[in-house]
N, C-alpha and C positions, 0 to 999 in steps of 0.2 A: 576604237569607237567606230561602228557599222554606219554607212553610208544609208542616206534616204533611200528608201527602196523606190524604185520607178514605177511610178503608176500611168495608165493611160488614161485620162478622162473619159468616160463614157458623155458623149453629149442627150444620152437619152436612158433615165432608166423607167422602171413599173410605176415607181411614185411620182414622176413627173409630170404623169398624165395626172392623177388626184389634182395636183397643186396648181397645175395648169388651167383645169378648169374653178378653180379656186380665187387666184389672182385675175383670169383673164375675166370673169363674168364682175368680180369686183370692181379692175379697170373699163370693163364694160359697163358699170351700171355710172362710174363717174364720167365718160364721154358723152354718155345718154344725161346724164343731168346738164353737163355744160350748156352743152346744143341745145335744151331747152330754154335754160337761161339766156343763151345770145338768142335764140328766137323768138321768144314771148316774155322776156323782162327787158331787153334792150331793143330789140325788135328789129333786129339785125334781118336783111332782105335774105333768102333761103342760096341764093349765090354766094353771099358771100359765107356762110357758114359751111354747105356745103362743098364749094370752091375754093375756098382760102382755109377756114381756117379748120375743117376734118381733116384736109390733105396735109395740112401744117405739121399736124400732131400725127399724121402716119407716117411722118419720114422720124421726125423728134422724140416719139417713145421709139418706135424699132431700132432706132440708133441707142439707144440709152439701154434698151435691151440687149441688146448686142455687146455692149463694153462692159455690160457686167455680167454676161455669162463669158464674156473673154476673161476678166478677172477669176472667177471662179475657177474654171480650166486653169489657169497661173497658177493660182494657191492651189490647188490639186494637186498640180503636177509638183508644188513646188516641196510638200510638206507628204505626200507619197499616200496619202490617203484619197478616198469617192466618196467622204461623205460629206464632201464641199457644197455647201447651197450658194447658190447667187443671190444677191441683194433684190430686192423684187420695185419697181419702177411703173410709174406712173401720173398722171397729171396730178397737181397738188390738189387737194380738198381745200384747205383754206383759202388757198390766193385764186379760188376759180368765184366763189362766192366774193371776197373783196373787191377783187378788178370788177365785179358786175355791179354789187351798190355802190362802193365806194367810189368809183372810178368810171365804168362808162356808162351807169344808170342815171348819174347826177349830171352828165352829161347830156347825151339824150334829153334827159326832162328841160334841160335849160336851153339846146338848142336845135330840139328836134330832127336832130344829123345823127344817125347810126353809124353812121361811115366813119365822121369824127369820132364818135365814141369810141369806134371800136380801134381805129388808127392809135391815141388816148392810150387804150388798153394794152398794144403792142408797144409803147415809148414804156409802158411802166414795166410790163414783163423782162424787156428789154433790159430797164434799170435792177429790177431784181436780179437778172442772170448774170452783171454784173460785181455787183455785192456780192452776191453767192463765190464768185472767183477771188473776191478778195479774201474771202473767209474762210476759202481751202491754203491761205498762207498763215493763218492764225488757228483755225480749229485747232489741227493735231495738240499745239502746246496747249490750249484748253482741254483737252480731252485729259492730256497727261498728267496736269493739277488738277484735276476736276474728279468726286467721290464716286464710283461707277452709279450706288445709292440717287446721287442726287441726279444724274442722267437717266436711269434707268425708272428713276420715281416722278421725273416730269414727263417722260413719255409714256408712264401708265395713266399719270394725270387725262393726257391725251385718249388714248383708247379707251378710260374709261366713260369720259364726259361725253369725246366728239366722235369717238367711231362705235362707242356700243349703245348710249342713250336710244339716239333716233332710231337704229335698226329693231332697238328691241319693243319701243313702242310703234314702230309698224310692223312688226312681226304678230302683237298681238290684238292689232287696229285687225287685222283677218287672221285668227288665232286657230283655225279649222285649215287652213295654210302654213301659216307659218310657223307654226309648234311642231308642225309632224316635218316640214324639213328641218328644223332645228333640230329635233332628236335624231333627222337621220347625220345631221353632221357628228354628233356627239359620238354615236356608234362606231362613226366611222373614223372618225380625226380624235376623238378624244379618249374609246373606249377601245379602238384599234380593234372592232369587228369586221372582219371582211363580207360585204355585201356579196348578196347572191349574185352567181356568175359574175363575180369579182368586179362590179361596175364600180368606179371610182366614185366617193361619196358625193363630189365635186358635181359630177354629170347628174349623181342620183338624183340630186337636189334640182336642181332646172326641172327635169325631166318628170319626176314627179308632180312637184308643183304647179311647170306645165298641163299635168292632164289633168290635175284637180279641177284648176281653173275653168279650162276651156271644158271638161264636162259638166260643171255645175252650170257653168255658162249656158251650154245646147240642151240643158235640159230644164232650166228658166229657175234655176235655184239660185243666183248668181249675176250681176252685171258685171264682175269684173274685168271681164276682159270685152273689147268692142271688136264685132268680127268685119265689120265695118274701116275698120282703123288698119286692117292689114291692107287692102285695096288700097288707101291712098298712103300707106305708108310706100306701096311699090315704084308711086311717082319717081320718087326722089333717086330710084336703082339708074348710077348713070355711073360711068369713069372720070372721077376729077382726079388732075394732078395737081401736085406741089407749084407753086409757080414765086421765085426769088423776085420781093419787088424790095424800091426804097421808103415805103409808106412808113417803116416806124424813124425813117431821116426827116420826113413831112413836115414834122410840125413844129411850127415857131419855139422858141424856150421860154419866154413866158407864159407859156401853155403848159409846160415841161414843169418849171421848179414845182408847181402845187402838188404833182405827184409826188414828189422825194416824199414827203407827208408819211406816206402811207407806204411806199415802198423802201425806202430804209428799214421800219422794225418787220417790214413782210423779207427782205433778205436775211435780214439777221434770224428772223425765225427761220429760214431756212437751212443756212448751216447749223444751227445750234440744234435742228431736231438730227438734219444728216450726223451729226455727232454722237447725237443718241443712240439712233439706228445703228450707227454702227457698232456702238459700243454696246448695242443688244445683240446684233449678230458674232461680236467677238464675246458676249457672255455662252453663248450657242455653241463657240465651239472653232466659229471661221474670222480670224484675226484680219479684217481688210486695211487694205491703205486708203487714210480716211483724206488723203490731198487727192488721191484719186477721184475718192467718189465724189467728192464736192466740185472738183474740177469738170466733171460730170456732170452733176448737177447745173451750174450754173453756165454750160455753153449748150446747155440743152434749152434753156429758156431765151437765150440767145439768139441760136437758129432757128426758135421756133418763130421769137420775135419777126426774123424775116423771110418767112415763110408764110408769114400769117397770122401763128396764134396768139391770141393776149393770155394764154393761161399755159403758165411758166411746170413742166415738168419736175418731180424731184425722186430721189428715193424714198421709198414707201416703209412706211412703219410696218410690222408684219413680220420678218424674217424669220422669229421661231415656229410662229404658225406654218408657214410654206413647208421649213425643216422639218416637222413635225407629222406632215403629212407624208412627207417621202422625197418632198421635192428636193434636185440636185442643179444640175445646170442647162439640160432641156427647156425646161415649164416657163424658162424669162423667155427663150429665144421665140418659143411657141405664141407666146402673150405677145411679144411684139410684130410676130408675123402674123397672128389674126386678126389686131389693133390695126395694122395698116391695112387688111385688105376690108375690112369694115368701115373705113374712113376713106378710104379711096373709090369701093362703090357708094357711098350712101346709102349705106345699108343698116345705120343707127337707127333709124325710125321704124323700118321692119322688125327688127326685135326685138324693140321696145315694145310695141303690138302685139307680140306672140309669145314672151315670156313675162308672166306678174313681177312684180316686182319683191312683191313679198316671198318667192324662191330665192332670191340672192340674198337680201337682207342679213338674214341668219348668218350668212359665210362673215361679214361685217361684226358681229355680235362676238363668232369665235375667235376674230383675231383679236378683239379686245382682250377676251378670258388670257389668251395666252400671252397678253404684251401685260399684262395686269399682276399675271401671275410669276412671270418674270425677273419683276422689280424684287420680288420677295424670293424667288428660288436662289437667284444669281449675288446678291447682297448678303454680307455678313448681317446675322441674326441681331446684331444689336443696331443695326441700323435700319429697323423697321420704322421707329417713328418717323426719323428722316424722310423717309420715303410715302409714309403719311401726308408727312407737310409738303410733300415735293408734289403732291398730288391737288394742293387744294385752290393756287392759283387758274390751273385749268377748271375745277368744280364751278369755281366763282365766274371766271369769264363762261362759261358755257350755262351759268344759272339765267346771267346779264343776257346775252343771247334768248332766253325762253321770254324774260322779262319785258325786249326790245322788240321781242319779235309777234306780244302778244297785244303792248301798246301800239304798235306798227297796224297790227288787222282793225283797231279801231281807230287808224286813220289819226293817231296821235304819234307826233315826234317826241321823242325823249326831249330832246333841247329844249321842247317848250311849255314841258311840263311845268307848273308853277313850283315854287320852293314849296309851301304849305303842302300840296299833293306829294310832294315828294317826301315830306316829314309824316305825312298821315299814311304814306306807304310804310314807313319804316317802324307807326307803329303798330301797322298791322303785320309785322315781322318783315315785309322785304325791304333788305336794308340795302335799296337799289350804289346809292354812293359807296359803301363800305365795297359791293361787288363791285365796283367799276377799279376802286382801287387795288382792290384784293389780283382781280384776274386783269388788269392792265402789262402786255409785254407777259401772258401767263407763261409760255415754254424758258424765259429766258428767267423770270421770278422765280419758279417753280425749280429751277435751274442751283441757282442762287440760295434759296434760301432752303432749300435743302442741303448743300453742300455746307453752308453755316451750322446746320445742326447737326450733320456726320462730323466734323469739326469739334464740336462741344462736348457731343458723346466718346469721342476719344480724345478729349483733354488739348488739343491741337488749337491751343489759343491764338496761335501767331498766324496760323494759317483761318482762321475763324474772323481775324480782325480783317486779313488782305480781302474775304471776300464779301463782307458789311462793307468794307471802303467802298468797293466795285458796288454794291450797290450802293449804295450813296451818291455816287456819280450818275450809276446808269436810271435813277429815280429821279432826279434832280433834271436830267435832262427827257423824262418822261420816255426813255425805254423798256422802261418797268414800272409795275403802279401805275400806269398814267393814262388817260384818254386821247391824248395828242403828243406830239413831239413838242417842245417847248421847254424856254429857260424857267428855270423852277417851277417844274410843271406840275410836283408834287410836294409842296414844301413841310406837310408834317411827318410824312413819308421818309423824306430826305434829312431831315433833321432826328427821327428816330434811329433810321441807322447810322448816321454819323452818331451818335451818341454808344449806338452799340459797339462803333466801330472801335472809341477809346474806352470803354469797359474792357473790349477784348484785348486790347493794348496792355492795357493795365493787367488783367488777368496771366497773360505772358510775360510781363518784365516779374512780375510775382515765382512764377515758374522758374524762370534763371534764378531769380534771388534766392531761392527756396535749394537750387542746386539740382530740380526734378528733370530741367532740360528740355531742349524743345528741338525739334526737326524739319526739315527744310524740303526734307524729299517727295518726291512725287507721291500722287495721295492718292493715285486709283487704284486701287487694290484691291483683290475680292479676300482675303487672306482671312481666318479668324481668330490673328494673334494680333494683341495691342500694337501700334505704333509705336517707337523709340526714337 
């Protein structure tokens, strides 16, 4: 038996540059949302965003970049091959939007203290980064019982609702923009044309739609860009540093428990996607240590906590995308050295000003196509439907979202919608309740109740029943299905899967009886021979 061949890592090859400008404009265009949101939704004073908490996130991604391009290099060298990609990392999408309504905008409004808010914001990120560390001692055995189908089908859930929806209706909100950088990623990332003078599709994309802009702009076809807006965006050009305080130790604990609320199912969504992700990057091709990355994960939100920031880092969905483009283990380390020197000058609002926004979008759009398409390349063919249903809790929670967010602009709160309006909704088809149960805890539903129908489809009753029980619990205590945390928070919910949970019982003591036999062994499998 021949010995792993020795390979060197290359820390940099030709595709890392594509990928590079790929993930880094993407983590750019989410640091540029943050900072808006603490600035003109929480209304956080320009010091402390600039001062606390861009600097926070320039030590907390670069560091989270750095460990997983060290990982990468590991498994390289470990397994003798360079076509190892790194896990790609960056601030979470959901828990930056939570912490801002949920958490320090309901603050703010009640006590017109920013500071509290955003202090608030750092105890919950805090809690999150905690959670996340327990959950790199449980992941791995979930990942190991767990159908790759029903991982792999709630993180297309994902890309398809929450990272391809929006991009693709602002991509065609300016469709004289955004169509023709979208074709040019297709060309290049999807149809593997090489652009003239071999510019990376990544850059082409900026660059182009950069100069659409600003010439329609100067030539009065056009307001979208404000030439206006780059002059006072040069204010903000100064050197902040990182600066360790005890602000997230601040605040009293009864201040503390209401958070648990909301950051308990925000950690557990956070290993259960890190699980995905991985188990998308090991469908790819690069088998990671998934106690790693979550241990990752969750001391990244950690130190950012006391650094500063209230919006908790993780790894990023994406991975085939980056692969796909060429990217190896340069393009994280790149991402995170430009993330900090753009966070460390205040330099976010300069290129918010100078690049549309509808150039980057599209890069958002294709990593959906590829985590979408994914779920189906990497899964045995018969467990397509599964991966269906593993998609439709995310659908629902992202429908709820269009729902809340449209009652929201006309100044109405869901809470106080009357029952009758809400019955006269449902018969004009939106059947706002059904959504709310449907996409409640949707990554961990989505989870779940996919892996019950990979289960079904291959006769794996015993193992069908153990994960109805899990939901039955995890419903019962509104981890799933639910609108809040709470004892019987869903109780038709929780009583239909216990009921399914003893079908499937029954169904399996039939299977013994029967002498057909049943199997205990671990279920991820991409294999396309039955079970035994």
């Amino acid at each position: 038996m021949s010995a792993t061949p020795t390979v060197r890592p290359k820390l940099w090859v030709t595709g890392d540059l594509n990928a590079f400008f790929g993930l880094f404009t993407n983590v750019l265009l989410n640091v540029l949302v943050l900072s808006g949101l603490a600035l003109y939704v929480v209304q956080m004073p320009g010091d402390t965003v600039y001062g606390r908490i861009l600097p926070a996130l320039g030590i907390a991604l670069p560091l989270g970049n750095l460990f997983y391009a060290y990982l990468a290099w590991q498994l390289a060298r470990k397994e003798g091959r360079d076509t190892v990609t790194a896990m790609p990392y960056g601030p979470s999408v959901p828990h930056m939007f939570i912490v801002v309504f949920v958490v320090m905008l309901p603050t703010y409004l009640a006590t017109k203290d920013p500071i509290l808010a955003w202090k608030l914001g750092l105890v919950w990120a805090f809690i999150v980064g905690v959670i996340v560390l327990l959950g790199a001692f449980v992941g791995p055995t979930i990942r190991k019982y767990t159908p790759r189908a029903a991982m792999l089908g709630t993180l297309a859930g994902i890309s398809i609702a929450f990272i391809s929806m929006r991009p693709a209706y602002q991509m065609f909100d300016a469709a004289w923009i955004g169509l023709v950088c979208f074709m040019i990623i297709l060309l290049s990332w999807v149809g593997q044309v090489r652009l003239p003078f071999g510019v990376p599709g990544g850059l082409a994309v900026v660059l182009v739609g950069s100069a659409m802009a600003w010439i329609a702009t100067a030539l009065g076809w056009s307001d979208l860009m404000q030439p206006t807006a780059v002059g006072e965006a040069m204010q903000h050009f100064s050197l902040y540093l990182p600066v360790v305080s005890g602000d997230v130790l601040s605040i009293p604990f009864e201040k503390i428990w209401p958070l648990l609320v909301t950051a308990i199912p925000l950690g557990i969504y956070n290993f259960t996607e890190g699980i995905n992700n991985v188990e998308s990057a090991s469908a790819g091709g690069d088998n990671y240590n998934l106690r790693a990355i979550l241990l990752a994960d969750g001391l990244g939100a950690i130190v950012g906590a006391f650094l500063g920031s209230p919006f908790p880092p993780a790894v990023y969905i994406g991975h085939p995308g980056w692969k796909a483009m060429g990217g190896r283990i340069g393009y994280s380390l790149a991402t995170g050295i430009g993330v900090a020197i753009i966070c460390f000058l205040g330099l976010t609002a300069l290129l918010l000003s100078l690049i549309p926004l509808v150039s980057i979008v599209p890069i958002l759009l294709f990593i959906g196509l590829v985590i979408g398409a994914q779920a189906f390349q990497a899964s045995p063919k018969r467990h397509a439907p599964a991966i269906v249903l593993a998609l439709v809790p995310n659908i629902a929670e992202w429908a709820k979202t269009q729902v809340d967010g449209a009652l929201g602009a006309g100044g109405i709160n869901v809470a106080d919608v009357p029952v009758k309006a809400l019955a006269d909704m449902a018969n004009a088809g939106v059947l706002y309740h059904g959504m709310e149960l449907t996409g409640g805890g949707a990554v961990l539903a989505g989870l779940v109740i996919g892996a019950i129908a990979v289960f079904v489809i291959d006769r794996r009753f015993n193992w069908a029943a153990v994960y109805a029980g899990a939901a039955t619990v995890l419903s019962f205590f509104g981890f799933i299905h639910g609108s809040q945390l709470a004892i019987n928070a869903s109780p038709g919910v929780s009583f239909g899967y216990g009921l399914a949970t003893l079908l499937f019982i029954f169904m399996a003591w039939q299977q013994t009886r029967s002498g057909e036999g049943i199997s205990w062994a671990p279920s991820n499998d991409d294999e396309e021979t039955d079970y035994v």
